[in-house]
N, C-alpha and C positions, 0 to 999 in steps of 0.2 A: 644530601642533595635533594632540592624537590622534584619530584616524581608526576609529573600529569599525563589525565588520559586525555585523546586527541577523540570521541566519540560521535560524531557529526551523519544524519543524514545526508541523501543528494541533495542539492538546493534546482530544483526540477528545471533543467532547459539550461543550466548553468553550467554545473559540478557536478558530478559523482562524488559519490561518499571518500570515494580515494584521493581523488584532486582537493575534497574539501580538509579533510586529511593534510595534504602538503602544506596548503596556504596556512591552515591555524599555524601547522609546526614554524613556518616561515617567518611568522609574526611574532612564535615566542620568541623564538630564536634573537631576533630585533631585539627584544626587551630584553631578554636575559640573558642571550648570549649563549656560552654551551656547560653552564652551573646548572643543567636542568634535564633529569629526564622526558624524552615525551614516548609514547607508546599510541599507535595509532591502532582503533581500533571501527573501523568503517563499518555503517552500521545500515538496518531498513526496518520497514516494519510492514512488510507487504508489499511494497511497491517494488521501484525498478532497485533492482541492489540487491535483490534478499534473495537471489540463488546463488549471487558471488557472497554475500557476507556467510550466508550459512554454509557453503563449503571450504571457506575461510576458517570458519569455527570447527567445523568437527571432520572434516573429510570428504572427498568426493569425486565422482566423475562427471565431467559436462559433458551434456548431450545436444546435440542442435539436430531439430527435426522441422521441414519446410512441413508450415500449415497456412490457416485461409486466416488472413489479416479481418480485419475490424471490417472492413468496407471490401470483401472477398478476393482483393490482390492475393499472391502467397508472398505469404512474408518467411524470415528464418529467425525459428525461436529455440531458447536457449532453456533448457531444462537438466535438473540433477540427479545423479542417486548419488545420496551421501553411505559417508560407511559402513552406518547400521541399516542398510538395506533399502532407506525409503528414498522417496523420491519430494525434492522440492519444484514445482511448480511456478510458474510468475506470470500471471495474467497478463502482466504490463508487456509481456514479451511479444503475446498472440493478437492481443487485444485492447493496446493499449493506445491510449491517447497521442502518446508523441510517435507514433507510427503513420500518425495522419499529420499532414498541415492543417494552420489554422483554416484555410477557407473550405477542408475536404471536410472540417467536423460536421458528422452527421447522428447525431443522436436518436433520429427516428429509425435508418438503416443499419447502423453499426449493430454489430453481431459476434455474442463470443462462442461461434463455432469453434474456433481456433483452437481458444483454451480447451475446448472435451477434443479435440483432436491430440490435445497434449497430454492431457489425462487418459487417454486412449493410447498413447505412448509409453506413457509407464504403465500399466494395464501390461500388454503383447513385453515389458522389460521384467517381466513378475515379481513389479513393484507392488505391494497391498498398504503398505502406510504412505500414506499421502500426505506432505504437506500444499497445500495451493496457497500462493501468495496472491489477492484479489485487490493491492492499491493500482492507483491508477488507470482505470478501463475507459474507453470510448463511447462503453455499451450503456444503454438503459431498457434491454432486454427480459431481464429477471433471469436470466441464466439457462434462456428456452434455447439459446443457440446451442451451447456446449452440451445440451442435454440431446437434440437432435443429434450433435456430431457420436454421441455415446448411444443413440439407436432410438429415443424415445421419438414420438410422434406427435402433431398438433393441426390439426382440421379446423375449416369454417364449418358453420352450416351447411355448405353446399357438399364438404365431405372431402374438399382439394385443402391439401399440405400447405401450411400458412408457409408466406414468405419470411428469410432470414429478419432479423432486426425486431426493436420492440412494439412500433406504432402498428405490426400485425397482429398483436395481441389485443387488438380491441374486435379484431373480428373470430377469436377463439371462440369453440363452441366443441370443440371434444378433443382430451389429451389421452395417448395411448401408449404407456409404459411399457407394454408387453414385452417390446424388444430391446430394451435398457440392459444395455453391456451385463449379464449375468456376473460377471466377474468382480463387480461394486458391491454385492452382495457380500466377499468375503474381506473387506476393506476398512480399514481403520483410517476415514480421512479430515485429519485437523485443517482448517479454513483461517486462514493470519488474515485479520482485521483488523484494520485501524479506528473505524468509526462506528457509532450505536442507535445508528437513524431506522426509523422502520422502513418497512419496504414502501407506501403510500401514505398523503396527505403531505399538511406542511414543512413536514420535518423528512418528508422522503426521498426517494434515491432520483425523481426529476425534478421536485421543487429546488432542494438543495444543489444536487450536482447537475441536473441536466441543463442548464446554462451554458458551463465553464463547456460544455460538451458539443456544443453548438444548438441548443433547442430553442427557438424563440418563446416568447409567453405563451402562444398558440400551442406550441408544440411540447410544452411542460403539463399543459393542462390535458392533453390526448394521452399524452404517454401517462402519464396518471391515473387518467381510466382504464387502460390499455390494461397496466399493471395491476388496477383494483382486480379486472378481471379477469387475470392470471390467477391472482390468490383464489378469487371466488371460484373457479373449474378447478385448481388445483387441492381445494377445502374438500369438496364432493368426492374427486379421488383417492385422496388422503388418509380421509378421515380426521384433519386436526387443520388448523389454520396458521401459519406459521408468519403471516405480513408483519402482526407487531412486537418479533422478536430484536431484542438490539442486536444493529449491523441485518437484518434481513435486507436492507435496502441498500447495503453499500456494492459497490462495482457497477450500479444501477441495475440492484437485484439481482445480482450472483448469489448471493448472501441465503436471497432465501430460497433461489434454482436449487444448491448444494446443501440447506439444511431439509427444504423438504421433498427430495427425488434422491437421495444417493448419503441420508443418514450423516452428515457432517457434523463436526462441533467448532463454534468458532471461541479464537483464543485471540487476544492482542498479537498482533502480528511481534513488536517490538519486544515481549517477553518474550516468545519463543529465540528470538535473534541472540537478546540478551544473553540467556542460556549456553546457546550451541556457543557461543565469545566466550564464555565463564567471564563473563562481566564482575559479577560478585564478588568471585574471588582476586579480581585482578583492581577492584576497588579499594580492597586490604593495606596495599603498598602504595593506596595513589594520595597524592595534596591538593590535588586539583582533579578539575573535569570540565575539560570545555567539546562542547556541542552545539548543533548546528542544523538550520531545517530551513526550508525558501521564507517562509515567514512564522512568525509567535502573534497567533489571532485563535478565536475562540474553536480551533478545531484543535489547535494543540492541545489545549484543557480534555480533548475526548481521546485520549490516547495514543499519539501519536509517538514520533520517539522523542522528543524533547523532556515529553510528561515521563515514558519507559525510564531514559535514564536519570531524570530526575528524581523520581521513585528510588530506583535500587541506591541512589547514591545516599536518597535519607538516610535509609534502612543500615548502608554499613559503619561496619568498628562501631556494631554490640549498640549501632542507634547513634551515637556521635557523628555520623555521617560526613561526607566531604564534599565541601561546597561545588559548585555548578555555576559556569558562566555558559551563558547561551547567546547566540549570532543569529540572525536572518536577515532575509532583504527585508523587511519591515518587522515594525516591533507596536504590537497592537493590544499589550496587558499592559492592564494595571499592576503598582507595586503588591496590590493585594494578590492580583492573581497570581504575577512572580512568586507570590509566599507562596499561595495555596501549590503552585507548581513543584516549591522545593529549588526555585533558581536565586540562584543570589543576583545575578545583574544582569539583564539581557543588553545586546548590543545591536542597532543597526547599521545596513552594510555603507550603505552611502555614507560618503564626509561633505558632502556638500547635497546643494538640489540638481536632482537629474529626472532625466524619465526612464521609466522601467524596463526600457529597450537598451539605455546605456549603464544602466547599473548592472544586467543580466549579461553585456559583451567586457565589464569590467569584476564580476563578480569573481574571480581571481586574486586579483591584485585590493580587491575593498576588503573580502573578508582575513586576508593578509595583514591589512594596514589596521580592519576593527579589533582585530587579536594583541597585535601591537599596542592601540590605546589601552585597551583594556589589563594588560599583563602591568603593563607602566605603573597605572594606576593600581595593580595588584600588591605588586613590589613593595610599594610606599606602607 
């Protein structure tokens, strides 16, 4: 009997990894009836999903603690200690984008206090391994809010405490670590990343992201500076410069608040997910693999989970590997990059022309129906 795994991110505003889960299995099922294992295994790679996937995988307790939302509402976010002691984290929870409507996005104010509120959580839970899951954020901060919410300090010239959000980084002029949660000092904390942008210029966390976040051009070009000179007061501090390590720039600059104030190391968010799943081993026994993410366009190629599990799936039965069908609401590679990806055929979600407003209140029943063509055609 063949064996497939169901391994799908959330498709964002859609699905959850779990609903997206049902629909694939709903769509084999169409094709093949019930001649067929499926095994759902719902997946993230930092974003929203990865404090239910990883206590999915290995063990855990949820924790829900009221902190200060993106835009300083108090919002209620969802945090873990898993079995082996540590704690997973999700930015997306405190500080996340879909926490705000589109016309609230504010890129200049949004602020990830939230998140050191939450790391300030497991901290007082005498968590010391940390994972932070940092896809998805509102902010393009550089991670000066969650560093305030954890004790640090940040002054103009004048010598008065810069306001929350990033567009006050351009009036920095003195950072004061002195009162930084002493208790990071004795912390082991892994940072799940998806992306390997630096923290400024064109490839940075407001050219790139700060858009989708509501920045205008005006407002990608401040925060820009804003964040040049964060790195520049935080270099003098330091002693090292950390703006153009990959992923310093991602959650718009969490990346590189948590690699250079609190000693972090950042990992693909989707291997670590991988792991706690034993993905690997559950590869062993499978004939297929179908996965799923809002779209396959040139962010997937930087690590996302499409590229995760198209990876581990080369790699198993000794290199013989097992093939990969991939789904999203659009499909923006080429058949080379499919190779380079390690996907055998991607699929998009529409059957017809729509707008992205009715494909995302239908994405249910498309990515149902895409799994369905695609198995058809499997069969044969």
């Amino acid at each position: 009997m063949m064996t497939i795994l169901m391994a799908p991110d959330s498709l964002k505003g859609s699905l959850s990894a779990e609903a997206a889960c049902i629909a694939l299995e709903r769509g084999v099922r169409r094709a093949l009836g019930d001649a067929v294992q499926c095994h759902s295994i719902p997946l993230a790679d930092g974003g929203e999903g990865t404090v239910a996937a990883l206590v999915r995988g290995v063990g855990g307790a949820v924790k829900t603690v009221a902190v200060r939302g993106p835009l300083g509402a108090a919002v209620w976010a969802q945090w873990a200690i898993l079995d082996d002691g540590s704690a997973i984290i999700e930015m997306a929870q405190s500080s996340g984008l879909t926490l705000l409507a589109p016309e609230e996005r504010d890129a200049k104010r949004a602020s990830s206090y939230g998140t050191g509120e939450m790391i300030g959580a497991a901290l007082d839970a005498d968590c010391r391994k940390l994972l932070i899951g940092i896809g998805g954020s509102a902010t393009t901060d550089g991670g000066m809010g969650a560093l305030q919410a954890l004790g640090a300090r940040f002054f103009d010239k004048n010598g008065d405490e810069l306001f929350l959000g990033g567009a006050a980084l351009l009036d920095l002029a003195k950072i004061d670590i002195s009162g930084l949660d002493a208790r990071l000092r004795d912390c082991d904390i892994t940072v799940l990343c998806d992306v390997t942008n630096p923290l400024c210029g064109p490839r940075g966390a407001a050219h790139i992201y700060g858009p989708q976040k509501g920045a205008s051009a005006a407002d990608v070009q401040l925060l820009d500076a804003a964040l040049a000179r964060f790195a520049d007061l935080t270099a003098q501090v330091k002693k090292h410069d950390w703006r153009d390590f990959p992923g310093a720039g991602a959650a718009g600059g969490m990346g590189f608040g948590l690699l250079s104030f609190v000693g972090a190391q950042l990992r693909p968010g989707i291997e670590v997910v991988l792991e706690a799943a034993q993905f690997g081993e559950k590869l062993e026994h499978a004939d297929l693999v179908l996965t799923a993410e809002g779209a396959l366009d040139a962010q997937t190629l930087n690590g996302k989970t499409i590229a995760g599990v198209a990876k581990a799936a080369k790699q198993a039965k000794n290199g013989a590997g097992v093939p990969v069908l991939a789904f999203g609401g659009a499909v923006r590679l080429s058949g080379a990059q499919l190779d380079q990806l390690g996907v055998l055929s991607a699929f998009a979600l529409p059957d017809a022309a729509m707008d992205l407003e009715e494909s995302m209140l239908r994405a249910d029943d498309l990515l149902a129906a895409a799994a369905e063509r695609a198995l058809r055609l499997w069969r044969k």
